[in-house]
TITORBA-428319 format. One record per residue (C-alpha): residue number from 1; x, y, z. Coordinates in steps of 0.001 Angstrom, whole numbers, plus 500000, padded with zeros to 6 digits. Layout:
! TITORBA-428319
+------+--------+--------+--------+
! resi !     xx !     yy !     zz !
+------+--------+--------+--------+
!  NUM !      X !      Y !      Z !
...
+------+--------+--------+--------+
END
This chain:
! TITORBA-428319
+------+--------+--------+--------+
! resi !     xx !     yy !     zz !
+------+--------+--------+--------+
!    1 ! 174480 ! 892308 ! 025479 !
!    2 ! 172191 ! 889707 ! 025077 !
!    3 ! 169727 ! 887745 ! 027632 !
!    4 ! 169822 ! 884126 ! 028840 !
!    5 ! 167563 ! 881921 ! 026350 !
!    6 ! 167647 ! 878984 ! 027506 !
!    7 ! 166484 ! 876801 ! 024565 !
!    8 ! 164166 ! 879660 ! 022874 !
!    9 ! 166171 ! 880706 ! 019437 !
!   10 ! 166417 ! 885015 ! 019964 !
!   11 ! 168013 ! 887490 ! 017274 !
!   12 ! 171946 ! 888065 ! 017406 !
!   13 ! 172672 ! 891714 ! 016299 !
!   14 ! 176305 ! 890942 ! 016133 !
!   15 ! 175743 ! 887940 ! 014182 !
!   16 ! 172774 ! 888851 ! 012168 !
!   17 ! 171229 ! 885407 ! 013220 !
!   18 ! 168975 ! 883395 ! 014880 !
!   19 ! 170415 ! 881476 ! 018200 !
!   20 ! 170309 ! 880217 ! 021215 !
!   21 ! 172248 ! 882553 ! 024657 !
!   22 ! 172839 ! 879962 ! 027299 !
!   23 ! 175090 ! 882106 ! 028845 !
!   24 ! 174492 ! 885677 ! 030822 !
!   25 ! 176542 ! 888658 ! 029666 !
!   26 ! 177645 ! 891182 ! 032046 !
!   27 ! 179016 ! 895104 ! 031724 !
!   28 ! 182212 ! 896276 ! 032520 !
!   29 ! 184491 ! 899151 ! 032418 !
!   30 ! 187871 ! 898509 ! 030523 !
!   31 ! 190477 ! 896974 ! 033514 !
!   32 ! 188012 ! 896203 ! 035727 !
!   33 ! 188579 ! 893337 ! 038089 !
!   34 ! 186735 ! 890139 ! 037128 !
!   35 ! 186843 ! 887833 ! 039700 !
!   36 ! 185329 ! 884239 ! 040052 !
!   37 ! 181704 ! 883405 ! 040680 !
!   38 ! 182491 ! 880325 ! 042533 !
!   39 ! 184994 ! 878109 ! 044091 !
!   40 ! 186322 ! 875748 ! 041172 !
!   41 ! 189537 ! 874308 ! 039542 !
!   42 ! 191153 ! 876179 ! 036447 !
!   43 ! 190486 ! 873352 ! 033470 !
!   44 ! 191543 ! 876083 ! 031478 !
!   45 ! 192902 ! 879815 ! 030389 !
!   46 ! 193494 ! 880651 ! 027002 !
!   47 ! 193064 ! 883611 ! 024209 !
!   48 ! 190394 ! 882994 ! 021928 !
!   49 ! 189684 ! 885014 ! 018944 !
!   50 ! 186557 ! 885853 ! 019268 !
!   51 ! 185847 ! 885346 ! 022785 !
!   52 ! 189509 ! 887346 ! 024134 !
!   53 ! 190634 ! 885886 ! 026803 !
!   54 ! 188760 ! 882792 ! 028371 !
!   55 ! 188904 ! 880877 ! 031826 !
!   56 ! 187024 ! 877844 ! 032309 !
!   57 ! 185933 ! 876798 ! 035751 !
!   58 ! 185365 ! 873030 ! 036837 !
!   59 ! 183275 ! 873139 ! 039756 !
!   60 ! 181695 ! 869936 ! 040067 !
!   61 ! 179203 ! 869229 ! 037513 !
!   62 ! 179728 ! 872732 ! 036836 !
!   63 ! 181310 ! 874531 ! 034255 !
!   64 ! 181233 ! 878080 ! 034317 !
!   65 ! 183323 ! 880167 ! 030621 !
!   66 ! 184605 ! 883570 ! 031595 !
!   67 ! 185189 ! 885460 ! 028469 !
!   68 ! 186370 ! 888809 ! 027105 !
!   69 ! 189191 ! 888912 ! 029864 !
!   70 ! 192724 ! 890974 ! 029520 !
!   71 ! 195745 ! 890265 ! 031883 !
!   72 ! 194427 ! 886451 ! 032587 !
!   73 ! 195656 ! 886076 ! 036283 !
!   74 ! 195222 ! 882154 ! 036708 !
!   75 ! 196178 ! 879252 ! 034851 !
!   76 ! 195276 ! 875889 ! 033997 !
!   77 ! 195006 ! 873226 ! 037611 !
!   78 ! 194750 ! 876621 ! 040108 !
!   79 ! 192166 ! 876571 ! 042384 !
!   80 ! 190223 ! 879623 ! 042904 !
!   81 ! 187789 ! 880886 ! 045783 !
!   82 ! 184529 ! 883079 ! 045185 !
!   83 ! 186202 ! 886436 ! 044483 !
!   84 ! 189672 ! 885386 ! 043440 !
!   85 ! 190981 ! 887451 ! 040238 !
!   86 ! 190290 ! 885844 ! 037531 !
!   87 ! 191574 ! 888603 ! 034976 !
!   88 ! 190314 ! 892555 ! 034009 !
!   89 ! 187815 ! 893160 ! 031295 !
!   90 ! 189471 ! 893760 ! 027796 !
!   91 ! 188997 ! 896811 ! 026524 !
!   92 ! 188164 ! 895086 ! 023127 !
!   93 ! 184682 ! 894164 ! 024662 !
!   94 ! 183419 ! 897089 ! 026853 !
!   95 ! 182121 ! 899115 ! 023160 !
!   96 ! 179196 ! 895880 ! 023015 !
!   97 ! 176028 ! 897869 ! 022622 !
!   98 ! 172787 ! 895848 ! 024291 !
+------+--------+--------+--------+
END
């Protein structure tokens, strides 16, 4: 797991490189429920292959990736509460070390 940067360059393990983390990584137990950390529009769901699967959120000026998800439980134009399923983690990313 890695912390928020912002704009500060930090050290990937994974990657062996120096980068930015504007995003915040979260734990997980294989299957566990992910659900969505706002109300927003589905602009998309897909599998990526190195992200698993994704869900992008639209809310507003907004946009909030949801990655490393199994079983994706929305697709593209559905509208989602706070809390709504989004997906389960994927086992392929609970082994992360931080």
């Amino acid at each position: 797991m890695q912390a928020f940067s912002g704009d500060e360059l930090v050290f990937n393990d994974t990657m062996k490189d120096w980068r930015t983390h504007n995003g915040m990584d979260l734990a997980g137990a294989a299957g566990d429920a992910v659900t969505a950390p706002t109300g927003a529009v589905v602009a998309r769901a897909y599998e990526d292959p190195q992200w698993g699967g994704v869900v992008e959120l639209n809310a507003g000026k907004l946009t909030v990736r949801v990655c490393g998800l199994a079983d994706i439980a929305v697709k593209e134009g559905d509208t989602v509460a706070v809390g709504d399923a989004l997906g389960t983690v994927s086992p392929s990313f609970t082994a992360m070390s931080a």
